[in-house]
PyMOL commands that place a pseudoatom at each C-alpha (Angstrom):
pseudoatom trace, name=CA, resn=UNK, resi=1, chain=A, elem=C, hetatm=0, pos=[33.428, 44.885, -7.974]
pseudoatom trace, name=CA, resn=UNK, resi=2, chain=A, elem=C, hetatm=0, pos=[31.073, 46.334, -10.239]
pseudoatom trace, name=CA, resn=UNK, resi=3, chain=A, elem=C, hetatm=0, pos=[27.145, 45.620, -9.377]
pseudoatom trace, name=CA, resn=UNK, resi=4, chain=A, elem=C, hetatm=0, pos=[26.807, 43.470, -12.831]
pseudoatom trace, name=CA, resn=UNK, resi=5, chain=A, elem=C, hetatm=0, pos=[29.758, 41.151, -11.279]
pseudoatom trace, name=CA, resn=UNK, resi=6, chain=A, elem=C, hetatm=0, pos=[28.263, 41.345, -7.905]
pseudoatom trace, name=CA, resn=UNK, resi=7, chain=A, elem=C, hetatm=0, pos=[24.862, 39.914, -9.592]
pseudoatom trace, name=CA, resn=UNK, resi=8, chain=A, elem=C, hetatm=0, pos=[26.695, 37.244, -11.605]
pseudoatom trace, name=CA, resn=UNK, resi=9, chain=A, elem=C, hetatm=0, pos=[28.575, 35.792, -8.583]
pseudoatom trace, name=CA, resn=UNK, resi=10, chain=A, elem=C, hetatm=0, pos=[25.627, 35.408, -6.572]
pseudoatom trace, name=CA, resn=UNK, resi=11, chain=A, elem=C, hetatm=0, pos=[23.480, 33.575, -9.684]
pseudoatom trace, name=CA, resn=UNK, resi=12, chain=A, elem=C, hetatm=0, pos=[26.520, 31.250, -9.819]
pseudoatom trace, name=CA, resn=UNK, resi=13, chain=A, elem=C, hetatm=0, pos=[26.691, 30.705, -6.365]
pseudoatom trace, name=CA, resn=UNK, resi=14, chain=A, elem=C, hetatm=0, pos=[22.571, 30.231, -6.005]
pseudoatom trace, name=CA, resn=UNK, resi=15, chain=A, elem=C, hetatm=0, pos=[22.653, 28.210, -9.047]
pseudoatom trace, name=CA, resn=UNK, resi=16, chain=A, elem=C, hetatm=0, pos=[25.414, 25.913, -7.248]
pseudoatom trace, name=CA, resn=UNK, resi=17, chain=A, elem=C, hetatm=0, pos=[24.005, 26.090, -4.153]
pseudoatom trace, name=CA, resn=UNK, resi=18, chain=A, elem=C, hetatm=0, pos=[20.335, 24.796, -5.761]
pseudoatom trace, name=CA, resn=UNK, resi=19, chain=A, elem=C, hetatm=0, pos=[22.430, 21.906, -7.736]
pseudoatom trace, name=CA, resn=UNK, resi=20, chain=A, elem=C, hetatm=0, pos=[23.920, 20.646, -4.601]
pseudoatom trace, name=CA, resn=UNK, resi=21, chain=A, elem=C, hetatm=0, pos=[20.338, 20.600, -2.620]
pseudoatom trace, name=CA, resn=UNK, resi=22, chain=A, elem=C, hetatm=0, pos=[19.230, 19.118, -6.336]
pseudoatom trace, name=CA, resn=UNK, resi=23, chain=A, elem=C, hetatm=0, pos=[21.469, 16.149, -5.952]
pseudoatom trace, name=CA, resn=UNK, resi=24, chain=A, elem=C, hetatm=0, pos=[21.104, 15.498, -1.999]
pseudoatom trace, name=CA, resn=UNK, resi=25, chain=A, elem=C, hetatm=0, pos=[17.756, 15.007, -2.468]
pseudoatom trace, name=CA, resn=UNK, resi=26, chain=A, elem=C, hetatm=0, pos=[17.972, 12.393, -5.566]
pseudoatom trace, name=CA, resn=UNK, resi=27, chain=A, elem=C, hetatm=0, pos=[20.909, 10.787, -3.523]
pseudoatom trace, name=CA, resn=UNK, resi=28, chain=A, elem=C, hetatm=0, pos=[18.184, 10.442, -0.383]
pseudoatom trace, name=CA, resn=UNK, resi=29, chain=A, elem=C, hetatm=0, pos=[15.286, 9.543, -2.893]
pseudoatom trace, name=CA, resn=UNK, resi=30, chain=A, elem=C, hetatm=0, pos=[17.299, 6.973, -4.411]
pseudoatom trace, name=CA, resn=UNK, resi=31, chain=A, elem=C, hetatm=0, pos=[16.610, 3.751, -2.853]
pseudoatom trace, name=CA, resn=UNK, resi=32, chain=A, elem=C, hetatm=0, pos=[17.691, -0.068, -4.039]
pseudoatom trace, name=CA, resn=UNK, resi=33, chain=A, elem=C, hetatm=0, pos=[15.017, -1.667, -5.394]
pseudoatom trace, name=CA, resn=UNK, resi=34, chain=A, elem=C, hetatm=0, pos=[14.084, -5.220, -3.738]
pseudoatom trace, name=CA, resn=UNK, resi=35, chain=A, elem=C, hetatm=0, pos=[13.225, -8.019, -5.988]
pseudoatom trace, name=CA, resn=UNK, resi=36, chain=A, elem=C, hetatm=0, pos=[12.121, -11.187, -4.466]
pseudoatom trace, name=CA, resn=UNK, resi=37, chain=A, elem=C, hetatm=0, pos=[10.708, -14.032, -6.563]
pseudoatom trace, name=CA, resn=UNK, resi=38, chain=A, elem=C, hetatm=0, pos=[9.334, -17.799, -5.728]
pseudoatom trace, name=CA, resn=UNK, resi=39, chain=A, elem=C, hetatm=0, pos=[6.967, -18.939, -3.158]
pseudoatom trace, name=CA, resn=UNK, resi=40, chain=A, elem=C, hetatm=0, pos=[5.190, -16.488, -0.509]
pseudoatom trace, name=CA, resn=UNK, resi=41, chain=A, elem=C, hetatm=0, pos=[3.164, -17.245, 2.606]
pseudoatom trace, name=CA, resn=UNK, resi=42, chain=A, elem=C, hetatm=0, pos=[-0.002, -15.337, 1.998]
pseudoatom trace, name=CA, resn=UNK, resi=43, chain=A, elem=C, hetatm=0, pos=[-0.504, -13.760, 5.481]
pseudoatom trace, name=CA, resn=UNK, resi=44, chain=A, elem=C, hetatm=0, pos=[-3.636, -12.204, 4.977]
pseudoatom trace, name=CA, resn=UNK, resi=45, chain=A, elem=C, hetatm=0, pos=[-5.851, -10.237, 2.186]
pseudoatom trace, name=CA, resn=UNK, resi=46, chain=A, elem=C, hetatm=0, pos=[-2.328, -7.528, 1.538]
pseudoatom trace, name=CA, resn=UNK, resi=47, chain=A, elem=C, hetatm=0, pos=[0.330, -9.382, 3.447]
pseudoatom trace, name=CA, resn=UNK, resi=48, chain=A, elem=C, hetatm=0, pos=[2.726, -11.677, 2.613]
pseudoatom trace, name=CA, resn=UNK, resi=49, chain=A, elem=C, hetatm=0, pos=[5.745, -13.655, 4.431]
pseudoatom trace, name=CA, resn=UNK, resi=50, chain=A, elem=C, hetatm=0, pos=[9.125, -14.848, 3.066]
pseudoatom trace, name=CA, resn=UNK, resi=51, chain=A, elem=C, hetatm=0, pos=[11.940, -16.173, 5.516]
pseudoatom trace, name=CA, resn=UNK, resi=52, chain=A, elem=C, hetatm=0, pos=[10.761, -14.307, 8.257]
pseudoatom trace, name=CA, resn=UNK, resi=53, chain=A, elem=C, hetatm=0, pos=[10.522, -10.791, 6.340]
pseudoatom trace, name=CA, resn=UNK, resi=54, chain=A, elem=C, hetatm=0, pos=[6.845, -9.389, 6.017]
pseudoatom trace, name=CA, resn=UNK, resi=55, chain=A, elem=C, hetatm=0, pos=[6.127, -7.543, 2.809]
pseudoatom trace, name=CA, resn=UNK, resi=56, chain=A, elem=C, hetatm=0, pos=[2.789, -5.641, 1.734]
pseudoatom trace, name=CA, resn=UNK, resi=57, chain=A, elem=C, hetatm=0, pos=[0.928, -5.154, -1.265]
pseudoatom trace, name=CA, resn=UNK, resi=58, chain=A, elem=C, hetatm=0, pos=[1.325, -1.567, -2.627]
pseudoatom trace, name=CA, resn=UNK, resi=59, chain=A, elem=C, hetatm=0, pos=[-1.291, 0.518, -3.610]
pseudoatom trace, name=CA, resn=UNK, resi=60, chain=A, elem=C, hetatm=0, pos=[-4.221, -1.985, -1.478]
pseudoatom trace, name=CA, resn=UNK, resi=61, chain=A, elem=C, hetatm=0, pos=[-5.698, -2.636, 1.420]
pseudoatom trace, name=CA, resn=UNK, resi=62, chain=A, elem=C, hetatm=0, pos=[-7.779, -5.990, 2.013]
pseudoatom trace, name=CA, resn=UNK, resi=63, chain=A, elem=C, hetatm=0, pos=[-9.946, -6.808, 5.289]
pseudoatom trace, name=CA, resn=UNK, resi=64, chain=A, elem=C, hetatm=0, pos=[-8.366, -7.990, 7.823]
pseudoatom trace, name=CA, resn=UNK, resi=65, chain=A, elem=C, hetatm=0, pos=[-7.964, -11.417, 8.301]
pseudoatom trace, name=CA, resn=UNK, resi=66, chain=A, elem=C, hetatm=0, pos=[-10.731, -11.841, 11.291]
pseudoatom trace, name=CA, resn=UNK, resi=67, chain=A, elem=C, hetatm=0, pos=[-13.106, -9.056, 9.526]
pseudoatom trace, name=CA, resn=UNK, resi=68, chain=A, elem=C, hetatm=0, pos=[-16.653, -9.796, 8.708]
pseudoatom trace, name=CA, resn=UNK, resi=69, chain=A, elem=C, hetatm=0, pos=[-18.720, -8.061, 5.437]
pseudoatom trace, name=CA, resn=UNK, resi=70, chain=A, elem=C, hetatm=0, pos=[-22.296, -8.612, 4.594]
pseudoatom trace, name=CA, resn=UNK, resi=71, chain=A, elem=C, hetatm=0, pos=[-23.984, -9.803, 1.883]
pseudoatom trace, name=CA, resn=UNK, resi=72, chain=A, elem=C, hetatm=0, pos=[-27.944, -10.003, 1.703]
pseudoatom trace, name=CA, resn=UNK, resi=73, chain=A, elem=C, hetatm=0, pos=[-28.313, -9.124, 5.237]
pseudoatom trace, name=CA, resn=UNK, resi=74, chain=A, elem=C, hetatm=0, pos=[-25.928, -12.526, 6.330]
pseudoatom trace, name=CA, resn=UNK, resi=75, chain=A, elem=C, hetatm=0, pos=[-22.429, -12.196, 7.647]
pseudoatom trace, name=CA, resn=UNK, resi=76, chain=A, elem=C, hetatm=0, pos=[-19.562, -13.199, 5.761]
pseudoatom trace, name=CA, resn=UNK, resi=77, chain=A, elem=C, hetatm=0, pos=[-16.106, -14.155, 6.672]
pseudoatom trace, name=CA, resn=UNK, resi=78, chain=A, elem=C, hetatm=0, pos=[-14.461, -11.430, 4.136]
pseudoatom trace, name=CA, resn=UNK, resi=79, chain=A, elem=C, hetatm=0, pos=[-10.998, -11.420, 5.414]
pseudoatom trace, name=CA, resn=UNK, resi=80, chain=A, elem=C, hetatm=0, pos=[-10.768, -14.853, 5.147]
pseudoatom trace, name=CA, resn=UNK, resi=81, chain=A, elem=C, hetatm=0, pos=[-12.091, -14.993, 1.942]
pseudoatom trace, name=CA, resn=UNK, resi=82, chain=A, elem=C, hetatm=0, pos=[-9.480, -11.836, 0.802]
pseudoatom trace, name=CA, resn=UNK, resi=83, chain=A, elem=C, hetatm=0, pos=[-6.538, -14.096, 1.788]
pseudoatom trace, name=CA, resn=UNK, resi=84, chain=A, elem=C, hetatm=0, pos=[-7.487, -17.286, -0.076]
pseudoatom trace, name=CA, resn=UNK, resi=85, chain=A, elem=C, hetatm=0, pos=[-8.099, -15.279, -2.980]
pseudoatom trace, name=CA, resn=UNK, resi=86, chain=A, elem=C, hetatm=0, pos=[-4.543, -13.704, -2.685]
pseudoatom trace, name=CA, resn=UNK, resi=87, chain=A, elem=C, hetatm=0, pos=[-3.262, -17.104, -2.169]
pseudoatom trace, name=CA, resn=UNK, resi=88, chain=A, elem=C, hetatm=0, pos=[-5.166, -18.625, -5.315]
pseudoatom trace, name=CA, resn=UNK, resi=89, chain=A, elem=C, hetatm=0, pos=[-3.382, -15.854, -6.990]
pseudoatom trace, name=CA, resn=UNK, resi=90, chain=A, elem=C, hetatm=0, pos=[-0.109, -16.061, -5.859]
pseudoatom trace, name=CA, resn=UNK, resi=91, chain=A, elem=C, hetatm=0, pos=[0.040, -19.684, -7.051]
pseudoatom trace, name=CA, resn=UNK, resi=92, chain=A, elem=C, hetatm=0, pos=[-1.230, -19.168, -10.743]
pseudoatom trace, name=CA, resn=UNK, resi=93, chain=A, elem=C, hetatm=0, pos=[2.619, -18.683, -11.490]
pseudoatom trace, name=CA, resn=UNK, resi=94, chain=A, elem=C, hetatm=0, pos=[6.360, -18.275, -10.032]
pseudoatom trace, name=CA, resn=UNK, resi=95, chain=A, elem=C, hetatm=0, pos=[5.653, -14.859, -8.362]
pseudoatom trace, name=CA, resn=UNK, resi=96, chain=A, elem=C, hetatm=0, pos=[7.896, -11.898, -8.895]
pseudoatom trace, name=CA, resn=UNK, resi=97, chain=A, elem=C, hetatm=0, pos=[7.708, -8.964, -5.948]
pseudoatom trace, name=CA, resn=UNK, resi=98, chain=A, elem=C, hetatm=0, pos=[9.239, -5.434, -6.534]
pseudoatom trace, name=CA, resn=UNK, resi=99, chain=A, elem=C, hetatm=0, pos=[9.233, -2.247, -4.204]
pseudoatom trace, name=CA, resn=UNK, resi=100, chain=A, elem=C, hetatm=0, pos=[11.726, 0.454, -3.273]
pseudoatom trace, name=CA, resn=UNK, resi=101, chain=A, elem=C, hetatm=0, pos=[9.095, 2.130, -0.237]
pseudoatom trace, name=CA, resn=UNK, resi=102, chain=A, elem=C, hetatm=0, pos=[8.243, 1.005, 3.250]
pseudoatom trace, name=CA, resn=UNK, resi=103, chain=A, elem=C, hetatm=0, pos=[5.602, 1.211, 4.725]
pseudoatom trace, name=CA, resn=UNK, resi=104, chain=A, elem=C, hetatm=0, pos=[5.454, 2.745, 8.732]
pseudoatom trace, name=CA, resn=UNK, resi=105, chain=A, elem=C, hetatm=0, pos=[5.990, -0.674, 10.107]
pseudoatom trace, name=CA, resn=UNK, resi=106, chain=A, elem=C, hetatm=0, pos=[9.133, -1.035, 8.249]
pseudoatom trace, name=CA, resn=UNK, resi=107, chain=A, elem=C, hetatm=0, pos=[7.614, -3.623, 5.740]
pseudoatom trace, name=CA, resn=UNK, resi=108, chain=A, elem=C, hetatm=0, pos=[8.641, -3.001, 2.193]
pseudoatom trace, name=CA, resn=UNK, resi=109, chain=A, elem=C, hetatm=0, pos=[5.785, -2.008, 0.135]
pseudoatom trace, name=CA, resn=UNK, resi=110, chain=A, elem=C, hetatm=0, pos=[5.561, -4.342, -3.037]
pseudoatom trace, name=CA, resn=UNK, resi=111, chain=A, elem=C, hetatm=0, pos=[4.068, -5.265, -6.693]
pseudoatom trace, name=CA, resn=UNK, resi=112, chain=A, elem=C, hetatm=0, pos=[3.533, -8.526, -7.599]
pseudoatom trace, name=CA, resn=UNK, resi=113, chain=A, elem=C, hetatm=0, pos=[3.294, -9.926, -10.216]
pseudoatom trace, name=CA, resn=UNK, resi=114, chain=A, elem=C, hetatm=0, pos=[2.600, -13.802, -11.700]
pseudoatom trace, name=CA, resn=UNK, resi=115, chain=A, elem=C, hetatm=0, pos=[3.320, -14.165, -15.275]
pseudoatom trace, name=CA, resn=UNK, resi=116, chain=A, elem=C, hetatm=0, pos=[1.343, -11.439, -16.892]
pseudoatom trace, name=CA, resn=UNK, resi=117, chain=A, elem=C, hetatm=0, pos=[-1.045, -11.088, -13.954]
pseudoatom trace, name=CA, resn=UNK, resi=118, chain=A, elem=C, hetatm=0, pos=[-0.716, -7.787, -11.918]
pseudoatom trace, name=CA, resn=UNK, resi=119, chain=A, elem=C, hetatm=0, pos=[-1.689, -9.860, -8.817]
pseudoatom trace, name=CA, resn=UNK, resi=120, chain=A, elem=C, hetatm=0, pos=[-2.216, -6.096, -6.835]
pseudoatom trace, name=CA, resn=UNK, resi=121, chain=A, elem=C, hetatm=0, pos=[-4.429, -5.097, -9.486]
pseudoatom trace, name=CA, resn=UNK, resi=122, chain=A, elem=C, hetatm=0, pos=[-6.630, -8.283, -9.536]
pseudoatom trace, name=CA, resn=UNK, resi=123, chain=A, elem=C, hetatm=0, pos=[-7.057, -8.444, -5.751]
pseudoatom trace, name=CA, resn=UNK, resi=124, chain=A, elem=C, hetatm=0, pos=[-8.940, -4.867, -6.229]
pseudoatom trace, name=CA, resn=UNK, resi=125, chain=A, elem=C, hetatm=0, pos=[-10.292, -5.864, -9.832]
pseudoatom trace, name=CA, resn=UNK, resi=126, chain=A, elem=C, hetatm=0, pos=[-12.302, -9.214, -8.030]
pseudoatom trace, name=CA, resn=UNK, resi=127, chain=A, elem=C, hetatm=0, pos=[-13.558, -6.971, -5.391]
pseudoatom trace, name=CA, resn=UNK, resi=128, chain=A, elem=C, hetatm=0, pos=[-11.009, -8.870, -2.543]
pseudoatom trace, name=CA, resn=UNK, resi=129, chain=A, elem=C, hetatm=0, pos=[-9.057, -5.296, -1.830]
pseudoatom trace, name=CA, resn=UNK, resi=130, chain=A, elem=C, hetatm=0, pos=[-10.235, -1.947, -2.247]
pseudoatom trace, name=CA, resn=UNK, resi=131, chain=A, elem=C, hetatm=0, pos=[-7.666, 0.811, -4.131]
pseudoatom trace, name=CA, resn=UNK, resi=132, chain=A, elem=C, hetatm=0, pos=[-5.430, 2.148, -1.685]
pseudoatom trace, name=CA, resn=UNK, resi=133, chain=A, elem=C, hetatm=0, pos=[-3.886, 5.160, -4.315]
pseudoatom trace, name=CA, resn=UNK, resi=134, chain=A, elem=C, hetatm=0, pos=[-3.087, 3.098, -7.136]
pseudoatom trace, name=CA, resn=UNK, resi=135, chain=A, elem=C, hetatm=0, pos=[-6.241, 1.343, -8.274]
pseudoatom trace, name=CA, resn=UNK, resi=136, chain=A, elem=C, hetatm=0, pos=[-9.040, 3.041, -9.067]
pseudoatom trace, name=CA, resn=UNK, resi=137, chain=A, elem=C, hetatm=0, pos=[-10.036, 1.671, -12.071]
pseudoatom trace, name=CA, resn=UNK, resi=138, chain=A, elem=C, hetatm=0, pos=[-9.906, -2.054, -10.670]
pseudoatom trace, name=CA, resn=UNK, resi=139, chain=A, elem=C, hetatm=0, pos=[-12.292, -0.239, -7.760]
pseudoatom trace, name=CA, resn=UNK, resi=140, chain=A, elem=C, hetatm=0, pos=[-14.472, 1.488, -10.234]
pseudoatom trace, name=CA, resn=UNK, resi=141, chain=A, elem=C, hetatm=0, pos=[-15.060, -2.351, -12.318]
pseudoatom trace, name=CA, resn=UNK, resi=142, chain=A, elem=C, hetatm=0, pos=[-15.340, -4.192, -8.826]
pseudoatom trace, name=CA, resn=UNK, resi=143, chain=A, elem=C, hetatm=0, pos=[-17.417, -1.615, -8.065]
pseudoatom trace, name=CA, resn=UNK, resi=144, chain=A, elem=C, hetatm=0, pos=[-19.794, -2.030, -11.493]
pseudoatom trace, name=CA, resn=UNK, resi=145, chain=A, elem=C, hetatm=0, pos=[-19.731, -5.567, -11.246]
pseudoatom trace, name=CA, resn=UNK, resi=146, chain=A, elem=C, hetatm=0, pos=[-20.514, -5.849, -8.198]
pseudoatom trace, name=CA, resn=UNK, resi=147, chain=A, elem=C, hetatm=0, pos=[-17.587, -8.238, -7.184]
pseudoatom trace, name=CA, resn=UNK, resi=148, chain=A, elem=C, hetatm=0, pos=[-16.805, -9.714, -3.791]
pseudoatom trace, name=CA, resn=UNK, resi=149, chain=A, elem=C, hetatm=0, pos=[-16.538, -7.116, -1.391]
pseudoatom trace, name=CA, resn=UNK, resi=150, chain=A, elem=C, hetatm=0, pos=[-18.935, -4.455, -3.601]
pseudoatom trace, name=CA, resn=UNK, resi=151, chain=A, elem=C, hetatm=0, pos=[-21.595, -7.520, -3.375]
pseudoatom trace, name=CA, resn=UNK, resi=152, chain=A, elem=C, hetatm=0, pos=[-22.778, -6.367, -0.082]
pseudoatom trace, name=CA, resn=UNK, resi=153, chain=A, elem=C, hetatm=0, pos=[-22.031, -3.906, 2.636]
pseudoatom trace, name=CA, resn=UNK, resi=154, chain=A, elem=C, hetatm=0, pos=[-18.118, -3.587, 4.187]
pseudoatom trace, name=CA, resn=UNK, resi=155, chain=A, elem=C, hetatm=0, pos=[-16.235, -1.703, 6.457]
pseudoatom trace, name=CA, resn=UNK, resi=156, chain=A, elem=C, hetatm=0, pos=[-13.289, -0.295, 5.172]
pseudoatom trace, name=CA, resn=UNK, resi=157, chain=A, elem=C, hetatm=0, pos=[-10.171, -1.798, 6.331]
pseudoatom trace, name=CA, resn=UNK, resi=158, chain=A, elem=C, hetatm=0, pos=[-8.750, 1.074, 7.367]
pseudoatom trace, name=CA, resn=UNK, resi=159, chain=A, elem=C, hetatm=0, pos=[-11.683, 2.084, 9.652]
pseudoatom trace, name=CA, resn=UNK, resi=160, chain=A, elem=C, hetatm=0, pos=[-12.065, -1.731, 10.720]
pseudoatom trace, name=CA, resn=UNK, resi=161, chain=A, elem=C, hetatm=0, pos=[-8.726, -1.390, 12.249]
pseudoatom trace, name=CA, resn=UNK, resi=162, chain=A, elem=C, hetatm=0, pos=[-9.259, 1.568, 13.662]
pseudoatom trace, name=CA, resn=UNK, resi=163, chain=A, elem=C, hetatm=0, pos=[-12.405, 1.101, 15.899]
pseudoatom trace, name=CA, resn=UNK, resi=164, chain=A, elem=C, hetatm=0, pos=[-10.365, -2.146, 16.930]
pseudoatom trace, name=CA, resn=UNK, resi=165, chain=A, elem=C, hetatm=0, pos=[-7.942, -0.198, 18.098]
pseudoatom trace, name=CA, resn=UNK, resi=166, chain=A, elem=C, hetatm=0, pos=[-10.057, 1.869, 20.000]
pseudoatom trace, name=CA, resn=UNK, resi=167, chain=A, elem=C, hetatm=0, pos=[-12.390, -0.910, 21.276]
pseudoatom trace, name=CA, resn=UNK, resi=168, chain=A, elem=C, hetatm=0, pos=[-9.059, -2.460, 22.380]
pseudoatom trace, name=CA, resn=UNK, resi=169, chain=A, elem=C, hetatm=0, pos=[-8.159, 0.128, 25.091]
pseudoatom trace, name=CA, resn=UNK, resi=170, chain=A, elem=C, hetatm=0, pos=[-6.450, 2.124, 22.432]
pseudoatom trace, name=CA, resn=UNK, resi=171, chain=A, elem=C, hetatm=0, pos=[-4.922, 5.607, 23.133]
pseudoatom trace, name=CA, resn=UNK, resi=172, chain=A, elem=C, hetatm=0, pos=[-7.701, 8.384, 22.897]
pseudoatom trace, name=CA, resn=UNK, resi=173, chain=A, elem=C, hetatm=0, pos=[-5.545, 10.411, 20.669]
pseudoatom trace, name=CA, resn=UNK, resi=174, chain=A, elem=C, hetatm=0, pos=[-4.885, 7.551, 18.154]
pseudoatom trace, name=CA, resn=UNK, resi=175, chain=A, elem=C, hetatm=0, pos=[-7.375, 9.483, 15.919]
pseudoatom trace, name=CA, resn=UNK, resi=176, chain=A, elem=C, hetatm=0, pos=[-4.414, 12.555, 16.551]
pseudoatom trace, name=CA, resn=UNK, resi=177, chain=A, elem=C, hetatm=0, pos=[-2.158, 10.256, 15.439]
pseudoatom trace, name=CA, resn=UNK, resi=178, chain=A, elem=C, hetatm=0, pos=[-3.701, 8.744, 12.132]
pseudoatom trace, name=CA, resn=UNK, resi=179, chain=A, elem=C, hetatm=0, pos=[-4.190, 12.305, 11.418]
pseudoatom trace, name=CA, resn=UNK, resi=180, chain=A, elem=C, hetatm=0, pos=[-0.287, 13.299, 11.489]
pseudoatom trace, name=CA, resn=UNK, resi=181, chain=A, elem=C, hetatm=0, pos=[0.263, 9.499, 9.786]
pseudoatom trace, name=CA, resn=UNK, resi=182, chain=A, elem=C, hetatm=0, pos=[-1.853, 10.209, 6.564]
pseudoatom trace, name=CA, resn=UNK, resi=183, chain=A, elem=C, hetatm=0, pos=[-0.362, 13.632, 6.482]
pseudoatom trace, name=CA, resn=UNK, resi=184, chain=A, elem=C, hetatm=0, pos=[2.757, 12.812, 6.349]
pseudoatom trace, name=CA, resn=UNK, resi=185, chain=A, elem=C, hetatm=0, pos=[2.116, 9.620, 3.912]
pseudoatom trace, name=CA, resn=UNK, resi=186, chain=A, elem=C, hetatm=0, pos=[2.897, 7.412, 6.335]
pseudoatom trace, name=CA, resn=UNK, resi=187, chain=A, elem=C, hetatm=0, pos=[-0.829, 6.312, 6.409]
pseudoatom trace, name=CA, resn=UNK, resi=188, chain=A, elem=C, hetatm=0, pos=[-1.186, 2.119, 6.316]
for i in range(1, 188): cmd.bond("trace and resi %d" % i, "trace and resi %d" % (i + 1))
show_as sticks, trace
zoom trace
């Protein structure tokens, strides 16, 4: 075989070889999307319930349900206050929920909408959620406006739950593992 043959063969078989690894990989990427519509049980600030299944708000993260913020020096029941605004919200309308990605619990990771009403977007855009990699502008007016949680002084949720862990007897190298979690994108 002459060394021009030799060098087509082997594009054809790389360029094969790169369209099989090209389609295993949109096979593996391409997951059903849920739809679930109707009534929700607002779990807390991101979470909600349906028929047992637990689904969370994509591209958010709200204080936890027993977290505290302050505003002019008093404490205020913030996580409470995130999940009756989520609730308010998720009863201006019937409620539609979409997602394709779970998060590292297993929950599928969702975007909700009521009528016209991102209901993700207007959890971060009243200052009940802060932009968890999908909404920065609704941070950056919450932020200007000083709405809800931008009123006073907060812990991020994120670091909320992790000193509870901790102060809970957590593992030492939980920090270790965050670490890997967020690195991998399997972070909240």
């Amino acid at each position: 075989m002459t060394r021009s043959g030799r060098l087509f063969r082997d594009g054809v078989t790389t360029f094969a070889l790169l369209a099989l690894l090209g389609l295993l990989a949109l096979k593996m990427n391409n997951r059903p999307e849920l739809i679930q519509t109707g009534s929700f049980y607002v779990v807390d600030g991101d979470t909600l319930a349906r028929d047992g299944d637990r689904f969370r708000l994509l591209g958010i993260d709200a204080p936890e349900y027993r977290q505290q913020c302050q505003r002019a020096d008093v404490n205020w029941a913030c996580g409470e206050e995130a999940r009756k605004a989520l609730d308010k919200l998720m009863k201006t309308g019937a409620a539609e929920c979409r997602g394709s990605e779970h998060d590292r619990y297993g929950r599928p990771l969702v975007t909700c909408k009521a009528g016209d009403v991102d209901i993700n977007g207007a959890m971060v855009r009243s200052g009940m959620a802060v932009s968890y990699g999908g909404y920065a502008a609704e941070e950056a007016e919450a932020r200007q406006a000083k709405a809800g949680l931008w009123a006073g002084d907060f812990e991020r949720p994120r670091d909320y739950r992790r000193e509870e862990r901790m102060a809970g007897g957590g593992d030492p190298l939980a920090g270790l593992g965050d670490y890997f979690r967020r690195f991998i994108g399997w972070d909240r």
